[in-house]
Jmol script that loads the backbone (N, CA, C; Angstrom):
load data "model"
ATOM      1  N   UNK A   1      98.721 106.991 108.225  1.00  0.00           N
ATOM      2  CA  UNK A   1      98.855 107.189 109.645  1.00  0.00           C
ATOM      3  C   UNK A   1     100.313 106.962 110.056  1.00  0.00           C
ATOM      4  N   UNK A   2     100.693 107.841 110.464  1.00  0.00           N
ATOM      5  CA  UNK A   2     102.072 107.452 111.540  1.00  0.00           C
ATOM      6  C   UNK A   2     101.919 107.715 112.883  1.00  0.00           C
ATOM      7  N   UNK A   3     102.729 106.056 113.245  1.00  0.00           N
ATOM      8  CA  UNK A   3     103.049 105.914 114.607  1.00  0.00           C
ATOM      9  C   UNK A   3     104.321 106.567 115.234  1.00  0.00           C
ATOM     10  N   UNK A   4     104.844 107.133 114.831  1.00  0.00           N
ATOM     11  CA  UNK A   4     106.698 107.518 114.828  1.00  0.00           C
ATOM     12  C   UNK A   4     107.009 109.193 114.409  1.00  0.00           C
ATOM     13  N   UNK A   5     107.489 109.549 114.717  1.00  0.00           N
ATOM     14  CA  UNK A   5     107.366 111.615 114.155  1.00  0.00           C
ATOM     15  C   UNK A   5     108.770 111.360 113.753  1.00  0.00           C
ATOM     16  N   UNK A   6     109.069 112.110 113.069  1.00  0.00           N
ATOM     17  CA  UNK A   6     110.666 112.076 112.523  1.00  0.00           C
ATOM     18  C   UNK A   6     111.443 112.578 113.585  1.00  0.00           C
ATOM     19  N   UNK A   7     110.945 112.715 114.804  1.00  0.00           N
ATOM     20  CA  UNK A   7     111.808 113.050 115.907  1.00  0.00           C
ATOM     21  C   UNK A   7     112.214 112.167 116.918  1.00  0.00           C
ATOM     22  N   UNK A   8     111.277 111.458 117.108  1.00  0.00           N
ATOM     23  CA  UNK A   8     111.565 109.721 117.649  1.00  0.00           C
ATOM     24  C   UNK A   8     113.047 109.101 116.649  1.00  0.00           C
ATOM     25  N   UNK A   9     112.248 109.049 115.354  1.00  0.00           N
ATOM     26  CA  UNK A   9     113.673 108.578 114.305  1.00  0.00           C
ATOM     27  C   UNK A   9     114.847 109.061 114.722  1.00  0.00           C
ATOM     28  N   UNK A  10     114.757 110.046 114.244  1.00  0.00           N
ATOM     29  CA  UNK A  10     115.936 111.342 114.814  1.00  0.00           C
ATOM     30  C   UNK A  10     116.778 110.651 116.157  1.00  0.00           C
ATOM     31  N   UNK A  11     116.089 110.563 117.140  1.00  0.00           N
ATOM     32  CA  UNK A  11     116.502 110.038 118.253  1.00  0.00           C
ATOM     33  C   UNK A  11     116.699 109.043 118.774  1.00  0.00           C
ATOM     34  N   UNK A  12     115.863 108.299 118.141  1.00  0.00           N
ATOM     35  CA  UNK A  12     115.795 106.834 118.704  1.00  0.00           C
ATOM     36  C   UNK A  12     116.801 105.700 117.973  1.00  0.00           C
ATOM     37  N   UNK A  13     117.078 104.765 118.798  1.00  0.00           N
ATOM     38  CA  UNK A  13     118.186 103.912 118.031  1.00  0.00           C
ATOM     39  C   UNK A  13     117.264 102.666 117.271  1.00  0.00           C
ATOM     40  N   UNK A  14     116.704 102.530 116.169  1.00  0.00           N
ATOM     41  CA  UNK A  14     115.955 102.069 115.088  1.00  0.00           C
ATOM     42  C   UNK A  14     116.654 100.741 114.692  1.00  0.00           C
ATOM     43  N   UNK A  15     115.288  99.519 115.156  1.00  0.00           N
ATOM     44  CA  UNK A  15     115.742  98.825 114.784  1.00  0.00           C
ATOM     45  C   UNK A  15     114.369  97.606 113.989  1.00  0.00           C
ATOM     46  N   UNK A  16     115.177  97.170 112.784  1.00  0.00           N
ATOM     47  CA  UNK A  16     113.700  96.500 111.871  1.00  0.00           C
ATOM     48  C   UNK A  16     113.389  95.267 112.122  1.00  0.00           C
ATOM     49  N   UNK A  17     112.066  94.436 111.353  1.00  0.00           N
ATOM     50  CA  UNK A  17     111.627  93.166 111.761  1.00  0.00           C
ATOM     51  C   UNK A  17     112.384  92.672 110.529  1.00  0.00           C
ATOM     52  N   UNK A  18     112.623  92.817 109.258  1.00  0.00           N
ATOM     53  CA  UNK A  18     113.487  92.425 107.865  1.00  0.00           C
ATOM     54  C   UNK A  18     114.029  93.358 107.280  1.00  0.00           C
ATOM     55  N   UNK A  19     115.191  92.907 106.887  1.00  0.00           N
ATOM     56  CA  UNK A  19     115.390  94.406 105.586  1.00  0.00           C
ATOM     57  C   UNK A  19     114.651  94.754 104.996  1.00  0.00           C
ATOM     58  N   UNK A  20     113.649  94.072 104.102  1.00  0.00           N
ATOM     59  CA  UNK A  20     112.402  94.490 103.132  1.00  0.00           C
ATOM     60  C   UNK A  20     111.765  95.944 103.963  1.00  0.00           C
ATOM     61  N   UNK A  21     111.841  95.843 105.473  1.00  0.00           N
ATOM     62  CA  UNK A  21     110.855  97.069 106.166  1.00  0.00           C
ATOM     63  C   UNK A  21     111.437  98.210 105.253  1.00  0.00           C
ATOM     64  N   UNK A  22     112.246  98.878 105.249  1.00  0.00           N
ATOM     65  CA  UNK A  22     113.181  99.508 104.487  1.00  0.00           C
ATOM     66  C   UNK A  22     113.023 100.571 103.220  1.00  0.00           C
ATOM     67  N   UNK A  23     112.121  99.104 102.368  1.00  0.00           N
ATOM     68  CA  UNK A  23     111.247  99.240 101.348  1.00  0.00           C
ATOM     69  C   UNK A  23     109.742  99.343 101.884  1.00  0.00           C
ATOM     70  N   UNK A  24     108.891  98.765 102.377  1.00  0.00           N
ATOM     71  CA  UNK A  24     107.797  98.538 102.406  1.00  0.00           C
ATOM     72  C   UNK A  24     106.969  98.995 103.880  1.00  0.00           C
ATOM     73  N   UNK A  25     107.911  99.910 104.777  1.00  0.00           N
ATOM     74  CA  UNK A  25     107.136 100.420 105.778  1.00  0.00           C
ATOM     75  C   UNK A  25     107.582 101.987 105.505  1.00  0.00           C
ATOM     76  N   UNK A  26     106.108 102.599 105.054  1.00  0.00           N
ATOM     77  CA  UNK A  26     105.846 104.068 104.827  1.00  0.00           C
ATOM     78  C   UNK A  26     106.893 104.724 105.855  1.00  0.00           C
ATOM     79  N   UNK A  27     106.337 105.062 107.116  1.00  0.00           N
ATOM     80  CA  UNK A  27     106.959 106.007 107.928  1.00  0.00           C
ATOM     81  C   UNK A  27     108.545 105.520 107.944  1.00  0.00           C
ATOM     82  N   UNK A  28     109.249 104.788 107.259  1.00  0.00           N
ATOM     83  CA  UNK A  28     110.441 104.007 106.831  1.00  0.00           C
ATOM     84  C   UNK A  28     110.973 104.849 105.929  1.00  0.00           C
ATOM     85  N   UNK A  29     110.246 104.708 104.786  1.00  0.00           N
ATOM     86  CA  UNK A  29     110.668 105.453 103.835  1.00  0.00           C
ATOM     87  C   UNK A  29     110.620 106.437 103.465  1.00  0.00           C
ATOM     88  N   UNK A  30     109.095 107.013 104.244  1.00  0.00           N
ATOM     89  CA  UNK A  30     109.475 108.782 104.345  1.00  0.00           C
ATOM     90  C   UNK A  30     110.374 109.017 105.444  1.00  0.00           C
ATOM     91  N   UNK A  31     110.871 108.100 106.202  1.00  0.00           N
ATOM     92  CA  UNK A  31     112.055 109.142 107.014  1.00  0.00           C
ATOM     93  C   UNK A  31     113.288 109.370 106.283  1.00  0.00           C
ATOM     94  N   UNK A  32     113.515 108.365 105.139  1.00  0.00           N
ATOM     95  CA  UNK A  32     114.414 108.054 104.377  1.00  0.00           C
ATOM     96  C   UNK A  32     114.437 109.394 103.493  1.00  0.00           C
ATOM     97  N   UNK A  33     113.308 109.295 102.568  1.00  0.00           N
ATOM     98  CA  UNK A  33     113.039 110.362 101.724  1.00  0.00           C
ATOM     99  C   UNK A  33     113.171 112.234 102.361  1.00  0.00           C
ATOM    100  N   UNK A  34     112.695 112.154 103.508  1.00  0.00           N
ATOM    101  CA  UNK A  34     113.087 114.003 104.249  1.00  0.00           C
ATOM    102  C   UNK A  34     114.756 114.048 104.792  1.00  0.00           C
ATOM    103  N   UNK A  35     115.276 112.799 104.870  1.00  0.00           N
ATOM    104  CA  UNK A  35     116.405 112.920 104.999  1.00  0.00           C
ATOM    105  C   UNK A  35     116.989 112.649 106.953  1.00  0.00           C
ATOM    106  N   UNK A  36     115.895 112.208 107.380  1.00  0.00           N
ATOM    107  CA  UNK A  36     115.624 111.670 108.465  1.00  0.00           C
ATOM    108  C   UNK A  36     116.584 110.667 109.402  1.00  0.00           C
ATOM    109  N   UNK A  37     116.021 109.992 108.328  1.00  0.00           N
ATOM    110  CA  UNK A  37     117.095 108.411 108.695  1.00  0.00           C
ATOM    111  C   UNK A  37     117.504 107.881 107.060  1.00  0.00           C
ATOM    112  N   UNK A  38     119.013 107.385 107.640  1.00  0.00           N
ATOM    113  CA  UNK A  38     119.452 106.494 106.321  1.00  0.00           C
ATOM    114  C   UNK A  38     119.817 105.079 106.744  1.00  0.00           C
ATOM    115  N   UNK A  39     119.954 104.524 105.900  1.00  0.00           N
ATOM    116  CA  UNK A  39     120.036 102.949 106.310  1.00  0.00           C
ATOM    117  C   UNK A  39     120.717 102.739 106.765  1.00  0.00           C
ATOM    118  N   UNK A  40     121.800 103.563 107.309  1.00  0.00           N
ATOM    119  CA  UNK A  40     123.041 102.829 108.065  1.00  0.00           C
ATOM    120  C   UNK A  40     123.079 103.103 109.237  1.00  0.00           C
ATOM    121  N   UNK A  41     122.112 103.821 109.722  1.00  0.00           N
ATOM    122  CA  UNK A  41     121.180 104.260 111.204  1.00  0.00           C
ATOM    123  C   UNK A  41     120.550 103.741 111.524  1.00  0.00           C
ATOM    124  N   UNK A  42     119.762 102.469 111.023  1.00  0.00           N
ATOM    125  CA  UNK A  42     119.457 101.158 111.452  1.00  0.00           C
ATOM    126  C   UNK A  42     120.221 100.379 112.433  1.00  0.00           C
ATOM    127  N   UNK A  43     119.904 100.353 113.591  1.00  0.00           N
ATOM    128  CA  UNK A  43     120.917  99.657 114.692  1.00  0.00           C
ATOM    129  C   UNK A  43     120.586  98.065 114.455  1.00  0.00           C
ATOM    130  N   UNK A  44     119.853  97.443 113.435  1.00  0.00           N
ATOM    131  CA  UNK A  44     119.549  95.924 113.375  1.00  0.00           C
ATOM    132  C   UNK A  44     118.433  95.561 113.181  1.00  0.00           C
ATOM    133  N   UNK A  45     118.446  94.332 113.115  1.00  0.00           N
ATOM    134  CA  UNK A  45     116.936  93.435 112.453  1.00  0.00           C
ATOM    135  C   UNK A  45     116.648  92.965 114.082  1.00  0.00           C
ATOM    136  N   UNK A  46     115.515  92.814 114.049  1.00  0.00           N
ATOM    137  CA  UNK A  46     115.068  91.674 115.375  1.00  0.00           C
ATOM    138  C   UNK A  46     115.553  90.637 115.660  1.00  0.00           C
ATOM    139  N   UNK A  47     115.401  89.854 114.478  1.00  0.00           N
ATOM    140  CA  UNK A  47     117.357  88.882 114.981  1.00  0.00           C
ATOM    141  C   UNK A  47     117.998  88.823 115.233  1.00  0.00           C
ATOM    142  N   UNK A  48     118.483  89.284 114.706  1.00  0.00           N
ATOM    143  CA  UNK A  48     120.214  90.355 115.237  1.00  0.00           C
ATOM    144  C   UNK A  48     119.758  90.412 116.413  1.00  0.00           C
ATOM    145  N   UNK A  49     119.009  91.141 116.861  1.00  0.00           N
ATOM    146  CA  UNK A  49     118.853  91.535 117.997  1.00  0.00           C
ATOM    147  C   UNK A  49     118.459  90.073 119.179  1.00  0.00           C
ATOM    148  N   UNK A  50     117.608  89.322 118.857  1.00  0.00           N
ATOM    149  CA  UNK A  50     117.486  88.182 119.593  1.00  0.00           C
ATOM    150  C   UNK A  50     118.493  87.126 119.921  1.00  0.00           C
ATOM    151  N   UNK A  51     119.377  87.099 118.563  1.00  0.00           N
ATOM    152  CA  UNK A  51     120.562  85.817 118.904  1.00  0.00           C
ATOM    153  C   UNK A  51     121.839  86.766 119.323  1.00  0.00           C
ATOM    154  N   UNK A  52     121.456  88.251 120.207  1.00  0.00           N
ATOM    155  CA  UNK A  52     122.852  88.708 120.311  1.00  0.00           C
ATOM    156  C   UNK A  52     123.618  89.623 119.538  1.00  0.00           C
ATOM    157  N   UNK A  53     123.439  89.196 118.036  1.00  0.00           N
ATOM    158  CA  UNK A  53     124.363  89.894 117.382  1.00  0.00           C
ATOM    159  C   UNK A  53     124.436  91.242 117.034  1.00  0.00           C
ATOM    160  N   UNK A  54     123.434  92.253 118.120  1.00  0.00           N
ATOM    161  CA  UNK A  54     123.375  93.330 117.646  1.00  0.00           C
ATOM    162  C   UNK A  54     123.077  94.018 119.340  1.00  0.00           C
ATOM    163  N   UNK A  55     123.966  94.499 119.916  1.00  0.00           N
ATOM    164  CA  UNK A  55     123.336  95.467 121.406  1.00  0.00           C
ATOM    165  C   UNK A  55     122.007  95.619 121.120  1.00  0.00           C
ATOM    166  N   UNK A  56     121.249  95.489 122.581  1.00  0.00           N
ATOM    167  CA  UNK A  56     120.133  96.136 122.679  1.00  0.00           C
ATOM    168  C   UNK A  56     119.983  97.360 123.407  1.00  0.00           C
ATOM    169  N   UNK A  57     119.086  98.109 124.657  1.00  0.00           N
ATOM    170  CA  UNK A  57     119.176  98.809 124.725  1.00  0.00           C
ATOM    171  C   UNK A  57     120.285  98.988 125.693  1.00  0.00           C
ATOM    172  N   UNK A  58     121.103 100.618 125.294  1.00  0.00           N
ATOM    173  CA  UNK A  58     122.487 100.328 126.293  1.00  0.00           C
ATOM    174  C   UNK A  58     122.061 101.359 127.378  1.00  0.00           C
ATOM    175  N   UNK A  59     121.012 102.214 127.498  1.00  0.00           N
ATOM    176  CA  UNK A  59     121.150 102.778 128.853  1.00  0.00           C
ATOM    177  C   UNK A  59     119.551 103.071 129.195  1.00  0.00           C
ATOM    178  N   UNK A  60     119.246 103.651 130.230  1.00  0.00           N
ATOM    179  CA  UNK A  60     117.942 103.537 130.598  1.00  0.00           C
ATOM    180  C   UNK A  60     117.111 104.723 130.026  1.00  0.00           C
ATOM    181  N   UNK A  61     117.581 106.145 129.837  1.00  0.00           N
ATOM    182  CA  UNK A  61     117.164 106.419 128.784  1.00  0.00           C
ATOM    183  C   UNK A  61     117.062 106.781 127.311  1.00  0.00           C
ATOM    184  N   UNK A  62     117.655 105.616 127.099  1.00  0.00           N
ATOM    185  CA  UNK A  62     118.028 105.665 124.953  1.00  0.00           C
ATOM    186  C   UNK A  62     116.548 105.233 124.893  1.00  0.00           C
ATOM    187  N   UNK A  63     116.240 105.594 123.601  1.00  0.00           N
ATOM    188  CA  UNK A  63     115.190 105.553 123.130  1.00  0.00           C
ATOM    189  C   UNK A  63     115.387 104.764 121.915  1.00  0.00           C
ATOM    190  N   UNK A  64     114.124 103.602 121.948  1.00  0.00           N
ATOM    191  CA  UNK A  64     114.038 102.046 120.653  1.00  0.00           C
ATOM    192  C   UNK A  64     112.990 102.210 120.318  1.00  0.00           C
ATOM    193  N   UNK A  65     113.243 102.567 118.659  1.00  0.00           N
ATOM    194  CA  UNK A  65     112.499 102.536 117.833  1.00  0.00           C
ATOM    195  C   UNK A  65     112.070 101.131 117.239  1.00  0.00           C
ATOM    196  N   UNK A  66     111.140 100.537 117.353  1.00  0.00           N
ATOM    197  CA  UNK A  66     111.349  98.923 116.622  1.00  0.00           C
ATOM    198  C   UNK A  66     109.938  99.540 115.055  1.00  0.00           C
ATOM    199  N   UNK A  67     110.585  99.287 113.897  1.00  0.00           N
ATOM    200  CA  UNK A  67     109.143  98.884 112.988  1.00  0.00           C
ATOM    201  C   UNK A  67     109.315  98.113 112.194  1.00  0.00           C
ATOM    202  N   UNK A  68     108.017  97.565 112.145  1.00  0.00           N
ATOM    203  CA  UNK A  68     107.799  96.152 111.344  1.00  0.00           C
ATOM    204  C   UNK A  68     107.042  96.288 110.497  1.00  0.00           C
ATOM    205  N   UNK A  69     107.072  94.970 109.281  1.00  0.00           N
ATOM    206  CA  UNK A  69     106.410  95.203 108.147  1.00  0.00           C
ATOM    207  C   UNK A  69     104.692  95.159 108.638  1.00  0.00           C
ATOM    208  N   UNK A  70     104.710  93.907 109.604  1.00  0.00           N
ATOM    209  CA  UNK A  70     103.170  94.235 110.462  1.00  0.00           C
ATOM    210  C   UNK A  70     102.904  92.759 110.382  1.00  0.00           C
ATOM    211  N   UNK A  71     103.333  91.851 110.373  1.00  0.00           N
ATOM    212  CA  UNK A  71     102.836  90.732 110.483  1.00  0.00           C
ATOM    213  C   UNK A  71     102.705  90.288 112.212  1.00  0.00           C
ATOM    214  N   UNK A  72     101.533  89.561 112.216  1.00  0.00           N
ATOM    215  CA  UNK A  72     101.322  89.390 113.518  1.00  0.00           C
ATOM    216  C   UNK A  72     102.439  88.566 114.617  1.00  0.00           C
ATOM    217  N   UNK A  73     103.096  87.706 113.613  1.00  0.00           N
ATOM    218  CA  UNK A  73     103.749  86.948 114.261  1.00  0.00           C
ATOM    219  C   UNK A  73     105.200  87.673 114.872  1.00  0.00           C
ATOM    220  N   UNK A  74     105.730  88.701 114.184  1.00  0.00           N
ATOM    221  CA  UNK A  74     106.564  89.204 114.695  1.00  0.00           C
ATOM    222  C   UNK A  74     106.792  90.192 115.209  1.00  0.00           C
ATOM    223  N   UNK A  75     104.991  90.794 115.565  1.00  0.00           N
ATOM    224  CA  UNK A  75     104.759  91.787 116.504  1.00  0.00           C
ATOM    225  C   UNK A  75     104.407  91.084 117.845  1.00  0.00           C
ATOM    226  N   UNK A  76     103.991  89.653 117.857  1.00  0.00           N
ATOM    227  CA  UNK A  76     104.318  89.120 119.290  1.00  0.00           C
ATOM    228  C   UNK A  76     105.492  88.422 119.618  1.00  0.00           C
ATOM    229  N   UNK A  77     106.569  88.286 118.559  1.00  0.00           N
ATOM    230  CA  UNK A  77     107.373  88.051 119.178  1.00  0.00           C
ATOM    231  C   UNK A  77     108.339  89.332 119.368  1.00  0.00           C
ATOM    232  N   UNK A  78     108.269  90.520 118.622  1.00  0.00           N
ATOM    233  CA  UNK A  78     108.703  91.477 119.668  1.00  0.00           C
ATOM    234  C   UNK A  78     108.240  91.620 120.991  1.00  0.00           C
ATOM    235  N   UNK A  79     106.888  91.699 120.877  1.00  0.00           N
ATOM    236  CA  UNK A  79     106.763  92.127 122.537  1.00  0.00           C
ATOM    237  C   UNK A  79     106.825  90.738 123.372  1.00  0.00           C
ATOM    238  N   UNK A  80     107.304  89.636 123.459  1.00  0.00           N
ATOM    239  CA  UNK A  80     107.787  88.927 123.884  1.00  0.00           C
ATOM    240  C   UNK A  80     109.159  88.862 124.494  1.00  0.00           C
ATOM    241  N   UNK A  81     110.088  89.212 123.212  1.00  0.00           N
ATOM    242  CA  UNK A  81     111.910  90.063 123.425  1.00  0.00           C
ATOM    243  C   UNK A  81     111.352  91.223 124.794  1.00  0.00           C
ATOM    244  N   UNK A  82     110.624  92.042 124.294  1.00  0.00           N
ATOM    245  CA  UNK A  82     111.002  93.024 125.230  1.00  0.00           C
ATOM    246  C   UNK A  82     109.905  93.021 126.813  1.00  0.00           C
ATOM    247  N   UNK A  83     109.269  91.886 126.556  1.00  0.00           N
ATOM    248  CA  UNK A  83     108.603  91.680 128.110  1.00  0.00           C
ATOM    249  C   UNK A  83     110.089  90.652 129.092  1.00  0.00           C
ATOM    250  N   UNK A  84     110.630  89.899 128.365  1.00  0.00           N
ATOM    251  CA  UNK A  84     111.202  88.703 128.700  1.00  0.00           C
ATOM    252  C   UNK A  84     112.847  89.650 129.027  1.00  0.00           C
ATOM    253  N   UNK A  85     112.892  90.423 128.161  1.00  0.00           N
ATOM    254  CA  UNK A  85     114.157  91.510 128.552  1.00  0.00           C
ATOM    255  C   UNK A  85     113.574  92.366 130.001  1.00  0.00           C
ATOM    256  N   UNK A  86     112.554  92.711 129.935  1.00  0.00           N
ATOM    257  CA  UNK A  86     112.112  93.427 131.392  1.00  0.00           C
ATOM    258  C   UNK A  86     112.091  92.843 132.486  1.00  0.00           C
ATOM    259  N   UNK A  87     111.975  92.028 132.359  1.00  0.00           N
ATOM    260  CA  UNK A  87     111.737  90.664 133.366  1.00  0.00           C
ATOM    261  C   UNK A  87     113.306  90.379 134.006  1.00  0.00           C
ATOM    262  N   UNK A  88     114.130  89.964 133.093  1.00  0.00           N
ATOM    263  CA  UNK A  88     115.229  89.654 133.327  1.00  0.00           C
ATOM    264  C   UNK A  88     116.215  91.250 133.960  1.00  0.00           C
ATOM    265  N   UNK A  89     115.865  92.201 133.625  1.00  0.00           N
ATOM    266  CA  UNK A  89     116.240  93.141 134.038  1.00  0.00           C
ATOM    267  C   UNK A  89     115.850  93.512 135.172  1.00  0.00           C
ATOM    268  N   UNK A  90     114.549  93.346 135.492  1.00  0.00           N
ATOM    269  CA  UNK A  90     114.026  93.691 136.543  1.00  0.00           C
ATOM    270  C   UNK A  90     114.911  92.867 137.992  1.00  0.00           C
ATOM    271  N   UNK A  91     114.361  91.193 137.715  1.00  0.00           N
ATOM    272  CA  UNK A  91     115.154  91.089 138.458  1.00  0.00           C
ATOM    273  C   UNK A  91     116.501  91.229 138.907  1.00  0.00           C
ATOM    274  N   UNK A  92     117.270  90.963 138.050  1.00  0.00           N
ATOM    275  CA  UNK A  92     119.154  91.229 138.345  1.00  0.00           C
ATOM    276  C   UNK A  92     119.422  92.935 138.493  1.00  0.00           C
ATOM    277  N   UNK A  93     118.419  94.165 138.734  1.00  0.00           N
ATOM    278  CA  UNK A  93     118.657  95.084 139.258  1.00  0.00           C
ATOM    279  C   UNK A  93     118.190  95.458 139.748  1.00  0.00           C
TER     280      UNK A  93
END
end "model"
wireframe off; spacefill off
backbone 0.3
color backbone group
């Protein structure tokens, strides 16, 4: 099953829960394999992304790809980042 079309990839600024995703998330590696996405089109890990060290989204409509290996814990703390980013956005604009 894929959640993602190689056109989202294509477009979207892609960013992972570990490097391992890389290896071990299918629609990952077939985007890799059609020639889709390469690893250096990875805009960051979720870390990166949480302590800063990596922009998040820079305009209102770029499009974020997030995939994860699937563990529960860091599919709620994505949607945590990005409720707590809405929030904060919401208000200060």
């Amino acid at each position: 099953m894929r959640e993602c079309d190689d056109e989202a990839m294509r477009r979207g600024r892609v960013f992972i829960d570990f490097e391992a995703a890389m290896e071990e998330v299918g629609e990952l590696v077939g985007a890799v394999q059609r020639g889709v996405l390469r690893r250096s089109d990875v805009a960051g890990t979720l870390a990166e992304l949480a302590v800063g060290t990596v922009e998040g989204r820079r305009s209102e409509d770029e499009i974020t790809v997030f995939k994860s290996i699937g563990t529960t814990a860091v599919n709620l703390l994505a949607a945590q980042l990005a409720f707590e980013t809405h929030v904060a956005t919401t208000k200060n604009g």
